[in-house]
Backbone as CSV, one residue per row, in Angstrom:
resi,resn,N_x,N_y,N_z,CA_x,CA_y,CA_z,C_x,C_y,C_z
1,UNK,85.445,114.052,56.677,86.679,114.650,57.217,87.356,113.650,58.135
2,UNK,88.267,113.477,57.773,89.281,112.734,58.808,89.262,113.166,60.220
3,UNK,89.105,112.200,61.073,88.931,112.164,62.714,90.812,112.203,62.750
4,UNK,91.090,112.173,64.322,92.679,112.122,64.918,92.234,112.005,66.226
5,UNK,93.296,110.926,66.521,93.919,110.666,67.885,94.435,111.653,68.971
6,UNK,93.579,111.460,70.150,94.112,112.571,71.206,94.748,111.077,72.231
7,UNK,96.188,111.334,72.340,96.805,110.229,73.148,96.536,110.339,74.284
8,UNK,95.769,109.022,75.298,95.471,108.816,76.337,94.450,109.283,77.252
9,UNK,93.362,109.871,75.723,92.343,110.751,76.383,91.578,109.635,76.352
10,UNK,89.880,110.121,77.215,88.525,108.943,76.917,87.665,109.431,77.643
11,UNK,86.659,108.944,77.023,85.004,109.713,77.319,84.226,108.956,76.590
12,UNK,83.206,109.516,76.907,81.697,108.684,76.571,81.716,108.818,74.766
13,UNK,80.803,107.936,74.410,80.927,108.128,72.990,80.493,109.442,72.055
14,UNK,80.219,109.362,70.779,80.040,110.415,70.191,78.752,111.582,70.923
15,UNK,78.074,110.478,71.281,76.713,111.505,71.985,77.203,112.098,73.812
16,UNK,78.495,111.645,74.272,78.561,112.182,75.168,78.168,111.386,76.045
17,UNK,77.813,110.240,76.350,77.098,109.082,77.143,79.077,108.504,77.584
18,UNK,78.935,108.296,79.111,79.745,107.884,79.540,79.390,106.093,79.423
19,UNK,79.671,105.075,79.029,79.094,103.881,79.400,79.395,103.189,80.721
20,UNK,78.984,102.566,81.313,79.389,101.674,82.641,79.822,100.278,82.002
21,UNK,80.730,99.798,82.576,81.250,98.559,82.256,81.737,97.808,83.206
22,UNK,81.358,96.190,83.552,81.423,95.197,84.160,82.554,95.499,84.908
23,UNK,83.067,95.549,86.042,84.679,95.324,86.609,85.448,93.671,85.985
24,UNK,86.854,94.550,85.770,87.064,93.025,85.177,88.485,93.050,86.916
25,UNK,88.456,92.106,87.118,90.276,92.537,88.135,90.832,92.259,87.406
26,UNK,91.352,91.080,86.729,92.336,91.724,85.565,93.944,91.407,86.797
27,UNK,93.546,90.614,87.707,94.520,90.460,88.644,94.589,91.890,89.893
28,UNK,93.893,92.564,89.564,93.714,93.638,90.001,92.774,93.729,91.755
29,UNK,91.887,92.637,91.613,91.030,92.568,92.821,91.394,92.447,93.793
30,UNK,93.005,92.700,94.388,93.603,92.380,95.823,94.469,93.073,95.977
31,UNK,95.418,93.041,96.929,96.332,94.007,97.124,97.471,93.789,96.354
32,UNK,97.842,94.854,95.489,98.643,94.701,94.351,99.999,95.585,94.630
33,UNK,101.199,94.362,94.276,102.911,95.517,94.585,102.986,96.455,92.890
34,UNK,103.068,97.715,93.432,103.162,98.648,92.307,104.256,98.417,91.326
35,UNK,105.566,98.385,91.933,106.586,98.154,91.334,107.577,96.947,91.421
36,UNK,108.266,96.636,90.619,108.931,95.118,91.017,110.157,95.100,92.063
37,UNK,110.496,94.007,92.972,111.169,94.392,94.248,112.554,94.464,93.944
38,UNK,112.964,95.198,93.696,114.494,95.267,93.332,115.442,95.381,94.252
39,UNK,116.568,94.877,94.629,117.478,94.634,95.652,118.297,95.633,96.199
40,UNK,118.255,95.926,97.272,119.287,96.963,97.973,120.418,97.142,97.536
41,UNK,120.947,97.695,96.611,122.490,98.079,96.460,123.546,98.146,98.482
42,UNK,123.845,97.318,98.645,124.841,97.159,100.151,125.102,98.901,100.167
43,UNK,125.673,99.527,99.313,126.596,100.542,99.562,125.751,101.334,99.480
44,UNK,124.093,101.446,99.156,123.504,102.696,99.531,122.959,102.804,101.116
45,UNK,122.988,104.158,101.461,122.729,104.725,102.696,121.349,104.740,102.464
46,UNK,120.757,104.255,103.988,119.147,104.376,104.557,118.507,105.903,104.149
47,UNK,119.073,106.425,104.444,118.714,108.323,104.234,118.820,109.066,102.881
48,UNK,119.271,107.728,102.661,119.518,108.336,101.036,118.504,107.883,99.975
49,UNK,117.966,106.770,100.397,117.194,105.689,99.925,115.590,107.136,100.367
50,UNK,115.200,107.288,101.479,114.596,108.004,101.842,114.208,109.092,100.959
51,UNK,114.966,109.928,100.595,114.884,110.915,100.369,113.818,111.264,99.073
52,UNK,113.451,112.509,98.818,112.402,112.563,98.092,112.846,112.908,96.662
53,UNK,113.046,111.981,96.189,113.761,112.516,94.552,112.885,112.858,93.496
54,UNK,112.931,113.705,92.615,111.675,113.873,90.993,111.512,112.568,90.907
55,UNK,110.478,112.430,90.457,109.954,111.642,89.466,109.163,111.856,88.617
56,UNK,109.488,111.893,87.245,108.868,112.362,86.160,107.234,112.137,86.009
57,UNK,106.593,112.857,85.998,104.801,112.720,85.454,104.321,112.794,84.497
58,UNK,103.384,111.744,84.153,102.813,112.089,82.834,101.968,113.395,82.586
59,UNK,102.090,113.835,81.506,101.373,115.270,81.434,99.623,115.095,81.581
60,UNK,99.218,113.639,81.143,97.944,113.063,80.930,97.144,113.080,82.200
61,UNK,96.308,114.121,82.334,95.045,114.536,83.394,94.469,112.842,83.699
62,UNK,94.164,112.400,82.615,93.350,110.942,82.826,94.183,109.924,84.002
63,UNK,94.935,110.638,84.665,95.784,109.755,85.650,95.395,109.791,86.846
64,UNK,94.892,108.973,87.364,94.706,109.825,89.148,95.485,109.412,89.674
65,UNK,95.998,110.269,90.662,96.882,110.417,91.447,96.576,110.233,92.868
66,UNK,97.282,109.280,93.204,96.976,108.946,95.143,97.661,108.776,95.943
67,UNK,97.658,108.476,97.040,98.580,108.134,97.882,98.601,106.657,98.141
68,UNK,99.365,105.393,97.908,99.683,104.520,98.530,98.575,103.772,99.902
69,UNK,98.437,102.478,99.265,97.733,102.196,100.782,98.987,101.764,101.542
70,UNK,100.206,101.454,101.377,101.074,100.440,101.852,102.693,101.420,101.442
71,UNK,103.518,101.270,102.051,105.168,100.953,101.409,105.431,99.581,102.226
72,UNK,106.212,99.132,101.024,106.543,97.613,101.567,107.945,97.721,101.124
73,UNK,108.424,96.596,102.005,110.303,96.204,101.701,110.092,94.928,102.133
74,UNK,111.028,94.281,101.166,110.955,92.579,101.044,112.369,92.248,102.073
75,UNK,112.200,91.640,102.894,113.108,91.513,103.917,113.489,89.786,104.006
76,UNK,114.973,89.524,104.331,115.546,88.083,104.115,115.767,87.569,105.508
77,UNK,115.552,86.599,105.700,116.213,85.949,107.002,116.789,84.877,106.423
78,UNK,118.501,85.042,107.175,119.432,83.928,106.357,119.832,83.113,107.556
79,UNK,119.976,81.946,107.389,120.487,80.962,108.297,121.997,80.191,107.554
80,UNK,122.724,79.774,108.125,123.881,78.772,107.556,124.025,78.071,108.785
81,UNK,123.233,77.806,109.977,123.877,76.875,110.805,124.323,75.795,110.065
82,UNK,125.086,74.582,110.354,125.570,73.590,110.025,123.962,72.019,109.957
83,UNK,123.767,71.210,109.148,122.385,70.664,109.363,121.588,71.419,109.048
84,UNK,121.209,70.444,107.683,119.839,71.270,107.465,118.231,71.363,107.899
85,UNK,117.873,70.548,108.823,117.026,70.538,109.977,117.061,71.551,110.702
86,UNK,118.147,71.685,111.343,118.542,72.612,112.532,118.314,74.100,111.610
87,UNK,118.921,74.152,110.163,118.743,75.284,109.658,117.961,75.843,109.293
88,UNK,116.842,74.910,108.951,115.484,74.916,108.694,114.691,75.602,109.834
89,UNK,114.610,74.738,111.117,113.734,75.342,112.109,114.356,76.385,112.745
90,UNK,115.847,77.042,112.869,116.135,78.229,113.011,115.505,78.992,112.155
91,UNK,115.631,79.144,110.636,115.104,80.013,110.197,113.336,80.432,110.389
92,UNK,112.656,79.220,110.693,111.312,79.459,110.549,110.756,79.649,112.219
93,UNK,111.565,79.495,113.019,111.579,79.804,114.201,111.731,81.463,114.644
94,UNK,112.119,82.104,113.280,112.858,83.228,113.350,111.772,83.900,112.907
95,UNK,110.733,83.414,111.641,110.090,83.761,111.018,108.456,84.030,111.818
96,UNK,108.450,83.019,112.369,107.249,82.922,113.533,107.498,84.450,114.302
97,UNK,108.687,84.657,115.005,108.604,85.168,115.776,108.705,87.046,115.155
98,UNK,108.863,86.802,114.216,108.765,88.140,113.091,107.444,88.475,113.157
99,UNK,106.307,87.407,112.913,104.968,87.124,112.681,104.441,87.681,114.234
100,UNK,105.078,87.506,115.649,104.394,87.466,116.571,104.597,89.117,116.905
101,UNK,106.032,89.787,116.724,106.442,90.673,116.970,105.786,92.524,116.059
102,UNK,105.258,91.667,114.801,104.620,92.775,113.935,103.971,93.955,114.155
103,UNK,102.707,93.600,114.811,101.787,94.072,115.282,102.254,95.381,116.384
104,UNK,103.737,94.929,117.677,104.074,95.761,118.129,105.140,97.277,117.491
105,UNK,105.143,96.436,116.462,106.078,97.539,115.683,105.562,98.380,115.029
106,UNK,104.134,98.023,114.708,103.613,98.760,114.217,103.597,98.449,112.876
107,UNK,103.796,97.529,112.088,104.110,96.766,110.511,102.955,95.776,110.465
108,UNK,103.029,95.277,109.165,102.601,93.847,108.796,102.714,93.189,108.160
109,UNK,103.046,91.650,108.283,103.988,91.086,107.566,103.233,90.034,106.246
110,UNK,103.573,90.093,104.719,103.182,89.701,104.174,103.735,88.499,103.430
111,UNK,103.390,88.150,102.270,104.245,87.066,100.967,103.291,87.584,99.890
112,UNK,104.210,87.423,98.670,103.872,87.660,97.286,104.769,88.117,96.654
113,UNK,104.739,88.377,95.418,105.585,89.076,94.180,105.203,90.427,93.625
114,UNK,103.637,89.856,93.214,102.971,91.051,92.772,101.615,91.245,93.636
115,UNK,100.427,90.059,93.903,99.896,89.682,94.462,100.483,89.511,96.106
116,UNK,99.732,90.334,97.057,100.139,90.542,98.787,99.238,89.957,99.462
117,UNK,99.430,88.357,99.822,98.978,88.191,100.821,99.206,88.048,102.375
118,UNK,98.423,88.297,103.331,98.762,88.372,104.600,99.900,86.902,105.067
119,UNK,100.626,86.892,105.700,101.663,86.014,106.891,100.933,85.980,107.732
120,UNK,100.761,84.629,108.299,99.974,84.730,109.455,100.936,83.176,109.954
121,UNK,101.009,83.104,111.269,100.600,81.243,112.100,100.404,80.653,111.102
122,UNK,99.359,80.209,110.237,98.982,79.303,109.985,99.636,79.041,108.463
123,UNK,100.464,79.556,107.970,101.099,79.523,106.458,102.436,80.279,106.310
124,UNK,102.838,80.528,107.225,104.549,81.076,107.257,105.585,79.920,106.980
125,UNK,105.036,78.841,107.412,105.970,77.415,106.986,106.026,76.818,105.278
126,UNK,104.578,78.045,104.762,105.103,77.421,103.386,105.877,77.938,102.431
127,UNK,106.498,79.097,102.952,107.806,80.181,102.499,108.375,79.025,101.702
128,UNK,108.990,79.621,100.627,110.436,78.693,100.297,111.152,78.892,101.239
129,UNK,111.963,78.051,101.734,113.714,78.061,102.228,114.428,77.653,101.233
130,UNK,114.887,79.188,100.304,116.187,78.594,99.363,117.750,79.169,99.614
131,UNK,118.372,78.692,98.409,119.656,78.856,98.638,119.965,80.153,98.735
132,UNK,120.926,80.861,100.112,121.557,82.109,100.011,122.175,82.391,98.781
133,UNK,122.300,83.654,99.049,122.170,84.679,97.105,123.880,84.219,97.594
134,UNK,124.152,84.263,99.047,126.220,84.239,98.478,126.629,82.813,98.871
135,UNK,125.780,82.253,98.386,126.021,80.259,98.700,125.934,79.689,99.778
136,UNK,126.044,80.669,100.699,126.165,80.303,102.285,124.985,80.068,103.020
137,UNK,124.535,79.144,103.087,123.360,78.828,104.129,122.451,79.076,102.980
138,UNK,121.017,79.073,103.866,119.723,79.580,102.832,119.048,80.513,103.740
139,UNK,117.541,80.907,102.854,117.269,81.798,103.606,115.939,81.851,102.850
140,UNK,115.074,82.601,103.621,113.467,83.131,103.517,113.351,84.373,103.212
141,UNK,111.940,84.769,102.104,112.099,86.276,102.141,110.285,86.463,101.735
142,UNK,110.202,87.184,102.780,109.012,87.663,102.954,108.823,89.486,102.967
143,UNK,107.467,89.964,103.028,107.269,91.311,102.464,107.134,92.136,104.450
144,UNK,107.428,93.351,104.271,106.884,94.031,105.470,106.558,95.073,105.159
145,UNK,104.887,95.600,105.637,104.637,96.718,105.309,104.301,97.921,106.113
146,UNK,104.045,98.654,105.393,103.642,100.149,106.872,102.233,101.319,106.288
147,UNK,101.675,100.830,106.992,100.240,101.778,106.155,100.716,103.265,106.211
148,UNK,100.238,103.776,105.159,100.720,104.987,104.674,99.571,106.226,104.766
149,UNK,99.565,106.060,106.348,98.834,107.217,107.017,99.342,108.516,106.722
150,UNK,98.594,109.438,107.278,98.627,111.015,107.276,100.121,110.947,108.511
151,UNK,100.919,111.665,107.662,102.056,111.607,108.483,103.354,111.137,108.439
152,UNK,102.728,109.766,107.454,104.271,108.767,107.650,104.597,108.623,106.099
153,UNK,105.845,108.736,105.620,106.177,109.324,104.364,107.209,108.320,104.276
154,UNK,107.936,108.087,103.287,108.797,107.095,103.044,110.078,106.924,103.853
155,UNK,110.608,108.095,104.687,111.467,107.897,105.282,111.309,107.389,106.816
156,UNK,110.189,107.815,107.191,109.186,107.191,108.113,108.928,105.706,108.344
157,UNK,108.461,105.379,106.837,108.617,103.769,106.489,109.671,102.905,107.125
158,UNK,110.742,104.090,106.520,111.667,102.790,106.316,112.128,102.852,107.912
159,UNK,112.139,103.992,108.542,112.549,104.199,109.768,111.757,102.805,110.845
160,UNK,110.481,102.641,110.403,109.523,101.598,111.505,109.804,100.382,110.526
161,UNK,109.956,100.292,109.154,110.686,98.787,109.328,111.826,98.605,109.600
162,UNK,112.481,99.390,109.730,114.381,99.132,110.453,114.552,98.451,111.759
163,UNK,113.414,99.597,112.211,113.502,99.614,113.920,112.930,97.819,114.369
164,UNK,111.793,97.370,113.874,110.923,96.309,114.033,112.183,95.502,113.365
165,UNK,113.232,94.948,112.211,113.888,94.478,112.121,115.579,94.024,113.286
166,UNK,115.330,95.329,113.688,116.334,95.023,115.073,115.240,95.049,116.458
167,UNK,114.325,94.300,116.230,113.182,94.177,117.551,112.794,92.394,117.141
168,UNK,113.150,92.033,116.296,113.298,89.915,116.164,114.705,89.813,117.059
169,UNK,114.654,89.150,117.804,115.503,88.578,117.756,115.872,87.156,117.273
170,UNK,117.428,87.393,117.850,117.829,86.267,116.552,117.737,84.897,116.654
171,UNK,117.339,84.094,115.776,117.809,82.155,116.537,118.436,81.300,115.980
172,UNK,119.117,80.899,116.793,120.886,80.240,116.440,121.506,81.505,115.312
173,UNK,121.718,80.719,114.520,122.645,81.736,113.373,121.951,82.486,112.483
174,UNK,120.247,82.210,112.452,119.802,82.838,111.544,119.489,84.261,111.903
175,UNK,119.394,85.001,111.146,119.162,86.691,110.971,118.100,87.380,110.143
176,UNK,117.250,88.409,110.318,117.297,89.266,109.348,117.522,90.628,109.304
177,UNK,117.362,90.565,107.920,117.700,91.965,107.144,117.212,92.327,106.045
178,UNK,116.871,94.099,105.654,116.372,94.121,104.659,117.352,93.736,103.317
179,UNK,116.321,93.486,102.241,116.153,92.949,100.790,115.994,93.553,99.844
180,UNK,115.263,94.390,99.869,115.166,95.414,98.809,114.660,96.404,98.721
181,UNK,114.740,97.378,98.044,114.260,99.045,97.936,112.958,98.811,98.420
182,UNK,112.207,100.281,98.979,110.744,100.506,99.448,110.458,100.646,97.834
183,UNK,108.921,99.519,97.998,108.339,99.542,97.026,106.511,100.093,97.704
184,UNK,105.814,100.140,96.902,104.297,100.721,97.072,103.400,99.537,96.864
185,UNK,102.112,98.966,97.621,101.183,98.427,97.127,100.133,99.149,96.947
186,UNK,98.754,98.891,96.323,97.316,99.495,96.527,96.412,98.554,96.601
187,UNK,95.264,98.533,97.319,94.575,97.799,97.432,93.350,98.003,96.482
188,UNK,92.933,96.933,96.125,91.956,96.743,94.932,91.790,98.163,93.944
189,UNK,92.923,98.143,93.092,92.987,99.266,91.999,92.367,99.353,91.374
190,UNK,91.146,98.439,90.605,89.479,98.778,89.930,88.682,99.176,90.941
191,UNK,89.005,99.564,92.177,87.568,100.269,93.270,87.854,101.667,92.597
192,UNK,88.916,101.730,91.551,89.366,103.489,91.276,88.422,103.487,90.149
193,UNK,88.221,102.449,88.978,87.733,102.622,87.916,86.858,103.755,87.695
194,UNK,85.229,104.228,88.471,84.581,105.239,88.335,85.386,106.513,88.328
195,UNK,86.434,106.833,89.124,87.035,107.886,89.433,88.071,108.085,88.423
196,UNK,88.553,107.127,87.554,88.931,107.873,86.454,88.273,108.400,85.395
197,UNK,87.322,107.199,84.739,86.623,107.958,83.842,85.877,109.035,84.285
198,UNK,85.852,109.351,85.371,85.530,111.091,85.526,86.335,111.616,85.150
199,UNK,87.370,111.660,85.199,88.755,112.131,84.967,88.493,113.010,83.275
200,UNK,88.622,111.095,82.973,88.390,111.062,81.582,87.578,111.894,81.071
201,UNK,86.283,111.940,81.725,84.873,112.423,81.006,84.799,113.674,80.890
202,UNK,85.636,114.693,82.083,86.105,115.797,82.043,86.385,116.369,81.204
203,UNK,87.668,115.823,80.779,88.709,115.813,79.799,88.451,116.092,78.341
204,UNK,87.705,114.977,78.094,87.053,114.796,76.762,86.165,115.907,76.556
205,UNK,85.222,116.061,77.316,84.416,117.024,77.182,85.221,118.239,76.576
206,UNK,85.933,118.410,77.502,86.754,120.178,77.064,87.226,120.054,75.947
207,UNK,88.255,119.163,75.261,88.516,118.374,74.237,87.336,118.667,73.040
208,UNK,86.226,118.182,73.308,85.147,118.445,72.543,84.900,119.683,72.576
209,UNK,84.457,120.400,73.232,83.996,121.853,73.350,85.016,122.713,72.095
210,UNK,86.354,122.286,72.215,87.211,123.233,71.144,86.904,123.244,69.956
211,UNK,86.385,122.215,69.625,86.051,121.382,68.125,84.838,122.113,67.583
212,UNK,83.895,122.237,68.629,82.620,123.365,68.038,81.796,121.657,68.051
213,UNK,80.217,122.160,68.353,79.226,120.872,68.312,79.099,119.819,67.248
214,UNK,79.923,120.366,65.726,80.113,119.351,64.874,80.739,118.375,65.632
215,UNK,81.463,117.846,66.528,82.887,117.478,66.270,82.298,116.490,67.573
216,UNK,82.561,115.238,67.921,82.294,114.537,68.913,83.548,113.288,69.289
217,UNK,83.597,112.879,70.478,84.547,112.383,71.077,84.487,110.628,70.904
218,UNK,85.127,109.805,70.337,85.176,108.141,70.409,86.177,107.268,71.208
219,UNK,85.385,107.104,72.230,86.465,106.638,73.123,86.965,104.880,72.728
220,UNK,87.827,104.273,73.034,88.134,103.076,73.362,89.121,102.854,74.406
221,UNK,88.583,101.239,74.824,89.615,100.902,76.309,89.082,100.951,77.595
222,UNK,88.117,101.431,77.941,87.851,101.830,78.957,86.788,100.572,79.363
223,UNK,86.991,99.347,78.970,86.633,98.007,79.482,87.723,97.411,79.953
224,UNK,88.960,97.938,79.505,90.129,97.077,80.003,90.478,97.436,81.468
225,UNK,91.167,96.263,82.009,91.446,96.462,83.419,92.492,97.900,84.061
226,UNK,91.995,98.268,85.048,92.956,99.494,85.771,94.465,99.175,85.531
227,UNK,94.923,99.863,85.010,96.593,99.765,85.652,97.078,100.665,86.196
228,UNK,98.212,100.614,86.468,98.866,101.408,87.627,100.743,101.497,87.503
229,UNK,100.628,102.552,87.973,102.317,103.295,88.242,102.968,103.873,89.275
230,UNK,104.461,104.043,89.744,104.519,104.814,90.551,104.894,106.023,90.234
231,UNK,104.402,106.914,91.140,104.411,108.651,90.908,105.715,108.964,91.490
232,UNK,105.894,108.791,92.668,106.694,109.101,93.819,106.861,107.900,94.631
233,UNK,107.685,108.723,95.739,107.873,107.604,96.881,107.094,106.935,97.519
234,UNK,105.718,107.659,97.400,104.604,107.338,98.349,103.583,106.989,97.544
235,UNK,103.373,108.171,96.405,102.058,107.918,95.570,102.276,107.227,94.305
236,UNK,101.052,107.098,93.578,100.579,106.397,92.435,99.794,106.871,91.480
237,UNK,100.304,106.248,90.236,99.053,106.850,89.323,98.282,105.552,88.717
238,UNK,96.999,106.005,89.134,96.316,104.870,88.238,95.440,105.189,87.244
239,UNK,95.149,104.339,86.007,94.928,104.704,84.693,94.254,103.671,84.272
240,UNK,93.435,103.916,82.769,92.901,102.703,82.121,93.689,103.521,80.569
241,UNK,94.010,102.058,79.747,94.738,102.115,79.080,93.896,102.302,77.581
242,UNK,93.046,103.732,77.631,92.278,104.186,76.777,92.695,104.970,75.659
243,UNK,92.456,105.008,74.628,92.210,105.753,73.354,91.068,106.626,73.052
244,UNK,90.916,108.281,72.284,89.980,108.636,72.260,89.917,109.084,70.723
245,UNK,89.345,109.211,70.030,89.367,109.644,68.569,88.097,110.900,68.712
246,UNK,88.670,112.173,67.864,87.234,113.420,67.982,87.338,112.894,66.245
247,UNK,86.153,112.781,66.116,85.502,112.765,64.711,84.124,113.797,64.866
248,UNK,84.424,114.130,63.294,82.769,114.905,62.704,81.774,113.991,63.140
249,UNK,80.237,114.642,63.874,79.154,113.909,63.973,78.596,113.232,62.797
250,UNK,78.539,113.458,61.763,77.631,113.111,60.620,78.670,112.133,59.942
């Protein structure tokens, strides 16, 4: 009898045996940006940006759902003094003092794309300084984040990186300002791996149970690395990108 595809289900194999499998990171082993940093539209409002809009969910149980270790916003400091020396150590003069000021704001300041590593003293000078997006001067752009405690929700976020952005002050001509929409990181997204295939194993099971004891569950995928989505403003779904097939035992 022909087996069929249950989309995005997974479980242990035909006998019901969940297997354990090696962690791969998969790029996954550090603190990872959920979504890609996309740029502030000028003409949208802070409160608006905030606000808690749908976001569609997958119907698929095999998802877990969490909360955010991080919201981050990628923030620019632009300089055009005249001399590019002078423009140089304004801007990174500016940047230091972003670095010194963090901690009181209650933030913390990072670099990366997808991959978040810490800003500290000792590697803030190796920022690019490139060309401003409107030709004028150049500028630096680094990450700021806000742990996403019991309490503090995206409008929250953005409220303590605003505030900590008008708490630098400025040197010579250079400035900053935010860069782009609140985005989400998580930290090491395969520490989730066990906790989905429970998910999974759940799942499948019940899955199986409908079928009657002929009928057993074939999973695949569930060696491949965690991935991940955003749910909401705050939370995440993370997943392994599994297949399950119920076939006859015999």
């Amino acid at each position: 009898m022909r087996g069929f595809i249950i989309g995005l289900a997974a479980c242990g194999v035909l006998a019901g045996a969940v297997p354990v499998f090696a962690q791969d990171d998969g790029g996954g082993g550090g603190e990872i940006i959920v979504t890609g940093m996309r740029r502030l539209n000028p003409d949208d409002d802070d409160n608006d940006r905030a606000k808690e809009k749908p976001v569609p969910t997958p119907a698929a149980i095999q998802m877990l759902r969490r909360t955010a270790d991080f919201a981050v916003q990628q923030v620019v400091i632009v300089g055009d003094t005249q001399g590019k020396e002078q423009r140089h150590a304004e801007i990174q003069a500016m940047t230091r003092k972003a670095i010194d000021l963090a901690n009181q704001a209650g933030v913390l300041v990072a670099s990366g794309e997808l991959v978040v590593e810490p800003l500290t003293l000792a590697n803030y000078k190796e920022l690019k300084i490139a060309d401003g997006d409107d030709s004028s001067g150049e500028q630096v752009k680094f990450l700021v984040k806000v742990p996403l405690a019991p309490g503090i929700d995206a409008k929250a976020a953005l409220a303590r990186i605003d505030k900590f952005i008008k708490l630098v002050p400025a040197v010579g001509r250079a400035e900053m300002k935010a860069y782009s929409e609140l985005t989400l990181s998580v930290v090491n997204p395969e520490q989730y791996r066990g906790a989905i295939i429970d998910l999974i194993a759940r799942d499948t099971a019940a899955t199986g149970t409908r079928f009657g004891t002929g009928y057993g569950v074939e999973v695949t995928g569930l060696d491949r690395p965690v991935q991940w989505k955003r749910a909401s403003l705050t939370e995440v779904q993370l997943f392994l990108p599994s297949a399950a097939t119920v076939r006859p035992r015999d």
